[in-house]
C-alpha positions in Angstrom: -8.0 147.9 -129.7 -6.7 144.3 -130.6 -7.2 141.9 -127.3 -5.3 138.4 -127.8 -5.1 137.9 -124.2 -7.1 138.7 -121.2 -5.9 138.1 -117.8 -8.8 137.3 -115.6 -8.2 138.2 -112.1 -11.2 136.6 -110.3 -12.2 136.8 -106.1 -13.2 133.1 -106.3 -15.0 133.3 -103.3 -17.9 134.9 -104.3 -20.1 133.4 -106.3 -21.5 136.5 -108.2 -17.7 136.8 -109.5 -17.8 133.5 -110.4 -20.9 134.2 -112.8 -19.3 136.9 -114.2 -16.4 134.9 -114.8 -18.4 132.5 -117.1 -19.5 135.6 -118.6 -16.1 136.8 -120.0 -15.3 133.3 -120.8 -18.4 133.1 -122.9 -17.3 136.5 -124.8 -13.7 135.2 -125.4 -14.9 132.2 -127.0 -17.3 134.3 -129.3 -14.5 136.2 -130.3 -11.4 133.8 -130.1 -9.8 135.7 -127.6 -7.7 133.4 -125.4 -8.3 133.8 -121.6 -6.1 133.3 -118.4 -7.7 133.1 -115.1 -5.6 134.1 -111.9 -7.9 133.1 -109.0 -7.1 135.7 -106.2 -9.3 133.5 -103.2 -7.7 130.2 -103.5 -4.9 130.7 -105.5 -3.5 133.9 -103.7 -1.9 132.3 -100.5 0.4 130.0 -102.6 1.6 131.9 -105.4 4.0 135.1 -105.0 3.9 138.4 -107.4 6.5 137.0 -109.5 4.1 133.6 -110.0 1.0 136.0 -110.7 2.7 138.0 -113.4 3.5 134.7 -115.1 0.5 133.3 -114.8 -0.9 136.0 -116.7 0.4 135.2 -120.1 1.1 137.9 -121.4 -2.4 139.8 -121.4 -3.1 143.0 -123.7 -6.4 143.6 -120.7 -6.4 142.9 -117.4 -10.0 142.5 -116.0 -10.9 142.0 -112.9 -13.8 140.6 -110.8 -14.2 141.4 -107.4 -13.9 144.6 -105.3 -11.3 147.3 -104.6 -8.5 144.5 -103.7 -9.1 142.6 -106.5 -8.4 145.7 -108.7 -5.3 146.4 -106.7 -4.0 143.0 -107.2 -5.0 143.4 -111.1 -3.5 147.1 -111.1 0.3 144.8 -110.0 -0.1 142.3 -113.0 -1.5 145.4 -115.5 2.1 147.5 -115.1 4.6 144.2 -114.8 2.8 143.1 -118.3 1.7 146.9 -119.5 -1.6 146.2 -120.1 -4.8 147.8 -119.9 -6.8 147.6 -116.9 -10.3 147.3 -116.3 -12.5 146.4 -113.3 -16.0 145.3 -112.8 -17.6 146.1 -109.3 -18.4 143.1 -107.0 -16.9 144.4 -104.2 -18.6 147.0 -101.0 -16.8 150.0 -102.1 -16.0 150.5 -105.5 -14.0 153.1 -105.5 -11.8 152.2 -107.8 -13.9 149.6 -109.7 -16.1 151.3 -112.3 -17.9 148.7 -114.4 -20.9 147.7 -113.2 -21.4 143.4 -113.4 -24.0 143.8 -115.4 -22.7 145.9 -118.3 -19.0 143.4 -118.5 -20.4 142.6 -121.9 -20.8 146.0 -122.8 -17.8 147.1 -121.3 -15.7 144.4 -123.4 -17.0 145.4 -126.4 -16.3 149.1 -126.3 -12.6 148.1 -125.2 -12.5 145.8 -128.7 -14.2 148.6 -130.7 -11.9 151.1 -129.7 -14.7 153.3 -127.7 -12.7 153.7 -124.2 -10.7 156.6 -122.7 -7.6 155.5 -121.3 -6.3 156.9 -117.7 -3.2 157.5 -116.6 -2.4 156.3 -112.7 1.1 157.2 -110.8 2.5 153.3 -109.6 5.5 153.2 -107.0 7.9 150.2 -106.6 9.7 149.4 -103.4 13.5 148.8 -103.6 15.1 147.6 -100.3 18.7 147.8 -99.2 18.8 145.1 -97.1 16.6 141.3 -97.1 12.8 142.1 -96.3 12.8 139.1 -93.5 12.8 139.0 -89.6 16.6 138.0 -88.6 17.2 135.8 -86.4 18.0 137.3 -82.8 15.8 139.9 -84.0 14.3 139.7 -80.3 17.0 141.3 -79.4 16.7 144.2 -81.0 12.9 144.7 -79.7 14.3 144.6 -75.7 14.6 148.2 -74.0 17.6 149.7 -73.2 20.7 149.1 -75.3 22.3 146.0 -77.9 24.9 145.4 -80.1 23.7 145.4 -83.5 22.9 142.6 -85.9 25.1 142.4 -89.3 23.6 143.0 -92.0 21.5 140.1 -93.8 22.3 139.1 -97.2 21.0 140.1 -99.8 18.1 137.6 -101.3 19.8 135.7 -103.6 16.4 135.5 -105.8 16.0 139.1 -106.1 17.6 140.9 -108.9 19.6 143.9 -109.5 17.5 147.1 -109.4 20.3 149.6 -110.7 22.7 151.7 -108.4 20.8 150.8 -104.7 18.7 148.7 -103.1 17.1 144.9 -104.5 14.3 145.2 -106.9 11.4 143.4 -105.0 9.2 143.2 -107.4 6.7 145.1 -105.5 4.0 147.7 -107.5 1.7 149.8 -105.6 -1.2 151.9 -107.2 -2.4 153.0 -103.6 0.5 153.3 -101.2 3.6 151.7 -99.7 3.4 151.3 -95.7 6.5 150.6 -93.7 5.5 149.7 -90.2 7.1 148.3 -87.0 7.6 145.0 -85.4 7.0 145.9 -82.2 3.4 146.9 -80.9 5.2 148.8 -78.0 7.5 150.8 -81.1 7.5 153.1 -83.1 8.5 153.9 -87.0 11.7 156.4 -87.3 12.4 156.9 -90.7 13.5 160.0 -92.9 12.1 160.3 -96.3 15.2 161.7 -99.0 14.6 163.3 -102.0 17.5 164.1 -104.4 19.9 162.9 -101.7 19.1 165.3 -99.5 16.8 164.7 -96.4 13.0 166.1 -97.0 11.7 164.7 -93.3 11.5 163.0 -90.4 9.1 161.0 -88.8 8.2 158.8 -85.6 5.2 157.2 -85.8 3.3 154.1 -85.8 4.0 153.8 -90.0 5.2 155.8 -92.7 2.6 155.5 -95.7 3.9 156.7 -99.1 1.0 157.0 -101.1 0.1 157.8 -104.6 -2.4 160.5 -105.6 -4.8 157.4 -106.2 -3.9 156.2 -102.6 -4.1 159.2 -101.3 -8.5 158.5 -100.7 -7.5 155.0 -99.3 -4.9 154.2 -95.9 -3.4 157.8 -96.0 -6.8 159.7 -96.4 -7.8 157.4 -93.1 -4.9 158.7 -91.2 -5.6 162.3 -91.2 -3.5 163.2 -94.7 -4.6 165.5 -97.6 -6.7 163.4 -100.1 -6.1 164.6 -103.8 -6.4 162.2 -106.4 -6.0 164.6 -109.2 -2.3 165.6 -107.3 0.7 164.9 -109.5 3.1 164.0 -106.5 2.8 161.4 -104.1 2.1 161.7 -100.2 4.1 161.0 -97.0 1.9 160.5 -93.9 2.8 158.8 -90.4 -0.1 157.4 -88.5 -0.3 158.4 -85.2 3.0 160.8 -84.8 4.8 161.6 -81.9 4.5 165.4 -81.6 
């Protein structure tokens, strides 16, 4: 495989990432392959998806150093870039990490030479029909009894047009989408549609949409079906009212 670019996606508060970051720096430079580090520790608070994927450069390989969130935050900048992604365990569960720190050399080379089977995950990307922010007189909204609605909130002038519904957000998930309430003292009512035509209904404390990948994560905590292999995703509400 031809590697111009790596993106680097590093958890720059542990130091055994930043060793192996110096480690993959050390193997570009052997081999003239340019490198761009996306630092996920201090970095992350100030820069949003879109700033991430352009950071990124352009990568043919993502890697990343650090544990199961790292990857996830890799996993984003891997599909908005489609590149390959690889992960190196420095994390407590490793789940979804594979390559142990200590064989990143190793690892790098087989990807260069060729000697690496590539697999397939589901992604999902959350569209939105109306602004993803609290309005204002929300509060209103979170009192019992009954209160005239809010208008609708504009649409984010920043977000672009994501075909016949909804804003594109921008957001990738390789584990699962949750869409939870304001309120602690509320609960999530939502219907999930397929084809136009109403599959469910739920009230609960969330509504997790997961993938087959995130179906062993948040969804496999809550009491759903964990299948990994499944080629579907997975609804699931947290703590329904029955």
């Amino acid at each position: 495989m031809t590697v111009r670019r790596i993106g680097l996606v590093v958890h720059g508060g542990r130091p055994e990432a930043q060793a192996a970051q110096r480690v993959v720096h050390a193997w570009c430079d052997e081999r003239a392959v340019r490198c761009t580090d996306i630092d996920v520790w201090h970095d992350g608070g100030r820069r949003n998806a879109r700033a991430e994927v352009e950071a990124a450069g352009d990568p043919d390989l993502i890697v990343t150093l650090g544990g199961d969130g790292t990857f996830l935050r890799g996993a984003r900048l891997a599909a908005e870039n489609d590149a390959l992604l690889l992960g190196v365990d420095l994390g407590r569960v490793g789940f979804l990490t594979e390559v142990p720190v200590t064989r990143v050399r190793t690892a790098l080379d087989a990807v260069l030479e060729d000697r690496l089977t590539v697999e397939s995950r589901m992604l999902l990307t959350l569209r939105a029909s109306r602004r993803l922010e609290i309005p204002a007189g929300i509060e209103e909204l979170m009192r019992y009894g009954r209160r005239p609605m809010l208008p609708p909130p504009r649409v984010r002038s920043d977000c672009e047009s994501g075909g016949d519904w909804g804003v594109a957000l921008n957001v990738t998930a390789l584990n699962e989408i949750a869409v939870e309430k304001l309120a602690r003292d509320r609960q999530v009512s939502a219907g999930v549609y397929l084809a136009g035509r109403l599959l469910a209904s739920y009230s609960a404390d969330a509504l997790l949409v997961a993938t087959p990948t995130g179906s062993t994560a948040y969804s496999f905590a809550a009491g759903a079906p964990s299948s990994p292999r499944a080629p579907t995703p997975w609804c699931s509400p947290p703590s329904p009212r029955t």
